[in-house]
N, C-alpha and C positions, 0 to 999 in steps of 0.2 A: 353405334358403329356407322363412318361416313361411307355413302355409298358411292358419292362423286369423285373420282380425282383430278390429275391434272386435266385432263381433257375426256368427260363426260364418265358415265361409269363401264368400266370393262373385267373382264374375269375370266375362266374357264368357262366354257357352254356346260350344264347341269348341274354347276356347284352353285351356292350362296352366292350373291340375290339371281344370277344369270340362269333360273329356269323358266317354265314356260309360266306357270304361276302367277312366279314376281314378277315378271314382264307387264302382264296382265294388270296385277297391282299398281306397279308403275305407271303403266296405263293411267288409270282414272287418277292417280294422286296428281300425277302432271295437269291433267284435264282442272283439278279444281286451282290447280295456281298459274296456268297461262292461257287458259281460256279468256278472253276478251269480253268485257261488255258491250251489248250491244252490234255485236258481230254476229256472220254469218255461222259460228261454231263450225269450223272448218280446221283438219289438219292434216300434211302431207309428209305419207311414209318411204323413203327412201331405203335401202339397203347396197350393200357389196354383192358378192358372189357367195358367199360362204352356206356351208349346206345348212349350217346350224338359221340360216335367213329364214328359212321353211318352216320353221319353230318360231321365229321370235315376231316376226311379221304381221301373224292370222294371231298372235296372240296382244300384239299392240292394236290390232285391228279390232279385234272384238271389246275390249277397254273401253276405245272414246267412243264406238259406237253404242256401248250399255250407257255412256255418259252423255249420250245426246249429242256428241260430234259426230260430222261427215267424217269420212277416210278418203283422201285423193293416195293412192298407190303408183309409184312412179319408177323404180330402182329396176334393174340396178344400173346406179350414173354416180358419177362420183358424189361426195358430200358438197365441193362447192355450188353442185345443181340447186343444192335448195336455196341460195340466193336469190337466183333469179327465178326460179317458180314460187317460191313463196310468197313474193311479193306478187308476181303476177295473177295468183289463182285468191290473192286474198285470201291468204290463211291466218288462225291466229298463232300458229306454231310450227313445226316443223320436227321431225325425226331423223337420223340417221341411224340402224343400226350395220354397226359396224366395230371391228378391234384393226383397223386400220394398218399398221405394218406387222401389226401380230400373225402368228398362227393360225391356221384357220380351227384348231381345238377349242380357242378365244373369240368372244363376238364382244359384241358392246352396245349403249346407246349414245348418243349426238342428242342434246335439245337445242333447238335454235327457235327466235322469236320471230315474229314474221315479215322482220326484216332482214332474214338470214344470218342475224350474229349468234354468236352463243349467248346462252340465258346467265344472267350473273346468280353470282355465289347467292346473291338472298336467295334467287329463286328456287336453289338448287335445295338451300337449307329447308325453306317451305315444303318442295317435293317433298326431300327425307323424311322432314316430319308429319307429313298425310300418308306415308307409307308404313311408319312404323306406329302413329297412333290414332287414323282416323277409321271408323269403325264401318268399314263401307258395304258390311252385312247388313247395315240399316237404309244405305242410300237409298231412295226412291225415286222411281222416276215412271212415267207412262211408257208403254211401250210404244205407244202413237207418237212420241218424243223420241224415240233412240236413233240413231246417227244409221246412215247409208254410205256405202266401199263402193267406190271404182275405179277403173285401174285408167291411169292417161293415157293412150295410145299418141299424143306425138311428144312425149315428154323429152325424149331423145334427140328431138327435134327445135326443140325451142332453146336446151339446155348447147347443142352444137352451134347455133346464129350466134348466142350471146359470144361463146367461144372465137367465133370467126369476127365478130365487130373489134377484138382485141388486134388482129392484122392490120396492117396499111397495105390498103389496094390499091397503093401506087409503086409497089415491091413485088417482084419478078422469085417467087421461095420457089418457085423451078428450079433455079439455080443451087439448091441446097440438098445433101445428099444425107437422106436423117434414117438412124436406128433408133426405135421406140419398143420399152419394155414396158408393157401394160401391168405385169407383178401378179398377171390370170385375175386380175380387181376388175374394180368398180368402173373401169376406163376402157376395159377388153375393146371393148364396141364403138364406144363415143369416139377415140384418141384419134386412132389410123381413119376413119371418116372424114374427121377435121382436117388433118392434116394431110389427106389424100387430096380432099378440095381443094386447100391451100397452092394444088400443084408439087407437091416434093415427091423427090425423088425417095420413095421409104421400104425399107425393110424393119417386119415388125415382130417380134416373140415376145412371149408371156400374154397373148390374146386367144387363150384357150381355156378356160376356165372350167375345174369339176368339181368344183362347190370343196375338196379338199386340199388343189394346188396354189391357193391366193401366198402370195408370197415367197413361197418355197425356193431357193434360190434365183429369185429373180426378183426383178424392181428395185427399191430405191435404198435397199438396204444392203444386195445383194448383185453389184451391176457388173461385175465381171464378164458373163456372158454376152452384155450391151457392150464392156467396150473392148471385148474378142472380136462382136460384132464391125463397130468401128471401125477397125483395122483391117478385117478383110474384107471388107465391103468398100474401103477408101471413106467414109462417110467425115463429113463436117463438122457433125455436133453426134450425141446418145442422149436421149431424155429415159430418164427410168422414173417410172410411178411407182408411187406405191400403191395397198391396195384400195384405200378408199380415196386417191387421187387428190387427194390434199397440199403432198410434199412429193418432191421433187429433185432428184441428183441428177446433175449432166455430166457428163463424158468430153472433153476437147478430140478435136482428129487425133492426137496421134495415141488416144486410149486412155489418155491418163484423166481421174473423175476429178471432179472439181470441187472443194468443200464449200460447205455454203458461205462461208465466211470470204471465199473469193467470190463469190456471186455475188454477195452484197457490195464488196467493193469492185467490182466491172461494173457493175448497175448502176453505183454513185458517181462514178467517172463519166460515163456515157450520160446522166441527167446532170451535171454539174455543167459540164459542154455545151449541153444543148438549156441552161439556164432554164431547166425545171425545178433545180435548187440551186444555193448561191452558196458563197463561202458564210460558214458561221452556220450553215444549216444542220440540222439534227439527225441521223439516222437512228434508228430504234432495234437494238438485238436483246439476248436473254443474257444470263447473269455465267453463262458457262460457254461464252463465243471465246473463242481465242483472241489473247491481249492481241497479237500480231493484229489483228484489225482497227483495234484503237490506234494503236501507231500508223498504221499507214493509210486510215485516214484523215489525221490530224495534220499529216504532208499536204494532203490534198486540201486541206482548209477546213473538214467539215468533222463534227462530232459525236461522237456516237453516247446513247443511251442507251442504258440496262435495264429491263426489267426481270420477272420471275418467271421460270420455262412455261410455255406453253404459248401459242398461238395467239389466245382470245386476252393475254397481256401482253404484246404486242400490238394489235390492233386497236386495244381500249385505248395505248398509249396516243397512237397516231391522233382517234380519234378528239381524244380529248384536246390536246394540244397542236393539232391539225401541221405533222410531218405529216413528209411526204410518201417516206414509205419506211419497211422493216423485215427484217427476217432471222430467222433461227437456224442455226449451222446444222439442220437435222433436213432441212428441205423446206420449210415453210416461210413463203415470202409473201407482204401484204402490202398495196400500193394504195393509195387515197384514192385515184382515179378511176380504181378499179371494178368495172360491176361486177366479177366475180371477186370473192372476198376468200384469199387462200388457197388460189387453186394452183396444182401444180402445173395444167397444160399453159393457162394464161401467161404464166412464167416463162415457160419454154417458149410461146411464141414471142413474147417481151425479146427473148434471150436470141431467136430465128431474126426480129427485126433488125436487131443491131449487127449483127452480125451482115446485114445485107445494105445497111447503112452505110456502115464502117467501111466495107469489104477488107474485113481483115479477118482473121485464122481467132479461135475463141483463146487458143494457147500464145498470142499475141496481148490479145484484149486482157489476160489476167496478170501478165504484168505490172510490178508495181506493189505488192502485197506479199511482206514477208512474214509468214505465220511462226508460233512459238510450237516445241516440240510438248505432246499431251501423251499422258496415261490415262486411262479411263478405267477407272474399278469399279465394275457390280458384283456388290457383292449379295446374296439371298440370304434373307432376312425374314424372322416370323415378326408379323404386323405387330403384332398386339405387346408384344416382350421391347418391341422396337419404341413402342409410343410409350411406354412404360419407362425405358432408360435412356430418353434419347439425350436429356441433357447431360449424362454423363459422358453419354458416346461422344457428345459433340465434345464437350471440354477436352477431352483425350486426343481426340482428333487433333482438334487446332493446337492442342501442348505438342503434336508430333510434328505437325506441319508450318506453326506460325517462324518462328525463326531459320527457317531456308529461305535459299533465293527463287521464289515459285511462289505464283498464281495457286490459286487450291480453292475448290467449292462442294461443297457435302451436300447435297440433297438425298429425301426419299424419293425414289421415281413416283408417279401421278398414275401408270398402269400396272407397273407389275410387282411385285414382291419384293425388291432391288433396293440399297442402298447404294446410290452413285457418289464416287469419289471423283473429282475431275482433277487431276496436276497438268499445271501449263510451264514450261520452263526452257530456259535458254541453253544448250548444251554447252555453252562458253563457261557458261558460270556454273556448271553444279557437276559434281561426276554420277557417271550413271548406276557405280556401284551404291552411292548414295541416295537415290531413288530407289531402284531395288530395296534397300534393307528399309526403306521408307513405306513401301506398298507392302512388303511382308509383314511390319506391324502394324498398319492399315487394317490387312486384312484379318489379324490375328484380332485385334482389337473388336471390330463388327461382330465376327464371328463365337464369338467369347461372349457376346454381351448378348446375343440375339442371331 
């Protein structure tokens, strides 16, 4: 059984593999595939807010320490923090635990290497298989050998500068009137600091955290109350986090959010301008962005690449192929230039700069970008009956969906129990009763089979 999905392994707190245990386990199987030669055997544990953190923590901690790794303890700060302490404190790895815009009933783990990227699929598979087959009743080791915990006292501190080198200190963000939904995450603390510095003018909710509100209507999934805010505050921009401060939705003045599909096109407009890219340049999104983006920006001259959901193909892409930047219509945006790798605040100030560049309104700025109208069906699914049938499902699927005038993409979600249906489509061309009876045997279909 895979324990990894799209984005590290996540689940229910006390069920399979997410108890204190397997954690534990995890622990040392990680320790024998990304521990470094000839390194200092060093690795730094990050967390969110969530209560289940108190559990999964001291039990990752006691792991590399029975495996002869240090523990640097650093959370809770968002996950892009271990970018830049990782690489600073010379570590050979990295943690987050964390279920990110999930519930707090869900936790999860983050592995990153200790250059802050996520760990590839080999490594993941390696993990998997020292978890389920290596016999670690037999490990041995000197107790003169085992690893030593300490917690950073300025982590919060070093994880904020990197934050504020993203500003141009030759820009007056006084001038900007910002609503900030922390999502009671990982950012509670760090966000409004940052941006307090910066000089703005801010009013901030969801920075109260009780280990069971992370999420709960608020942050980036959930930004209604950010852009209530917006509006009776008169405010310029809303940044809503989520909870492990990764991704990112904005809000324009006059409340209305902004998809990220329009952020990636403001963002390409504003670097195309300032000849950070040039016509014929690449931008990089996931295989479920809405077409409306490839259109309009193929007006502007530039072209977009798809890869497979999730953050860390996105970034491998840029990497490999050295664009300049990418992101995913869910909140996560990744720049080349960038020392924080995915963060949502470095976005938001990216998104504060231009805005004070330009001096123009952000509901100005996204001009330009006509999106196609989407369905989105999750439908819940048992795993195991799913992987068992899934090529039938899919034939069926594409027999319902291939001959309409619609974009259509099937995926199993990478966190949760879900199969995701996406339909994209132009309301000119299709009627809507025709959808409808499209999604009811959709759903019929899943649900029948799994």
């Amino acid at each position: 059984m895979r324990l990894f999905g799209t984005d590290g392994i996540r689940g229910e707190v006390g069920k399979y593999p997410l108890n204190a245990e397997n954690v534990l386990k995890l622990a040392k199987a990680s320790s024998l595939v990304l521990r470094k030669k000839n390194s200092i055997s060093r690795v730094v544990i990050n967390k969110d807010t969530r209560l289940s953190g108190y559990i999964f923590e001291p039990a990752l901690t006691s792991g590399f320490i029975s495996m002869g790794i240090d523990v640097i303890l650093v959370g809770p700060l968002p996950t892009p923090a271990l970018t830049v302490l990782s690489k600073s404190l010379r570590a050979d790895f990295s943690v987050m635990i964390t279920a990110s815009h999930n519930p707090y009933q869900d936790n999860g783990l983050k592995f990153f290497t200790g250059q802050g990227l996520k760990i590839s699929v080999d490594e993941e598979n390696k993990i998997e298989d020292f978890f389920y087959n290596y016999d670690f009743d037999n490990f041995k080791i000197k107790q003169s050998k085992y690893g030593k915990a300490i917690r950073l006292k300025n982590a919060l501190g070093r994880y904020s500068e990197a934050l504020k080198q993203s500003a141009d200190r030759n820009l007056n963000y006084s001038k900007l009137k910002v609503a900030l939904d922390c999502a009671n995450g990982a950012s509670y603390k760090v966000a409004p600091e940052v941006l307090f510095e910066l000089g703005l003018d801010l009013y901030t909710i969801g920075n109260n955290p009780t280990g069971t509100n992370i999420n709960q209507n608020c942050g980036s999934l959930f930004p209604l109350r950010a852009s209530s805010l917006v509006k009776k505050k008169k405010c310029d921009i809303g940044i809503c986090l989520d909870g492990d401060g990764d991704r990112v939705t904005i809000i324009d003045e006059t409340g209305k959010v902004i998809n990220g599909e329009e952020i990636i096109f403001i963002l390409a407009k504003y670097y195309l301008s300032k000849k950070k890219i040039t016509k014929g340049s690449v931008i990089v999104t996931n295989e479920i962005a809405n077409h409306g983006l490839d259109i309009s920006l193929k007006k502007l001259g530039l072209n977009l690449k798809r890869v497979k959901v999730g953050d860390k193909n996105i970034l491998k892409e840029i990497i490999d192929n050295k664009y300049f930047f990418g992101g995913e219509p869910s909140g996560h945006f990744i720049f080349k230039d960038d020392l924080l790798i995915g963060d949502g605040m470095a976005t938001a100030i990216r998104l504060l700069t231009y805005i004070l560049r330009e001096n123009k309104k952000l509901s100005t700025l996204r001009k330009g970008i006509e999106l196609l109208d989407v369905i989105n069906i999750n439908q819940r699914i048992d795993r195991e009956k799913f992987f068992l049938f899934q090529d039938s499902i899919y034939q069926e699927l594409n027999k319902l969906c291939k001959n309409l005038d619609i974009y259509y993409n099937i995926r199993p979600s990478g966190t949760e129990p879900l199969l995701r249906v996406n339909l994209q489509y132009d309301k000119r061309n299709i009627k809507r009763s025709t959808l409808n009876r499209l999604k009811t045997k959709i759903i019929k279909v899943i649900s029948n089979a799994c």
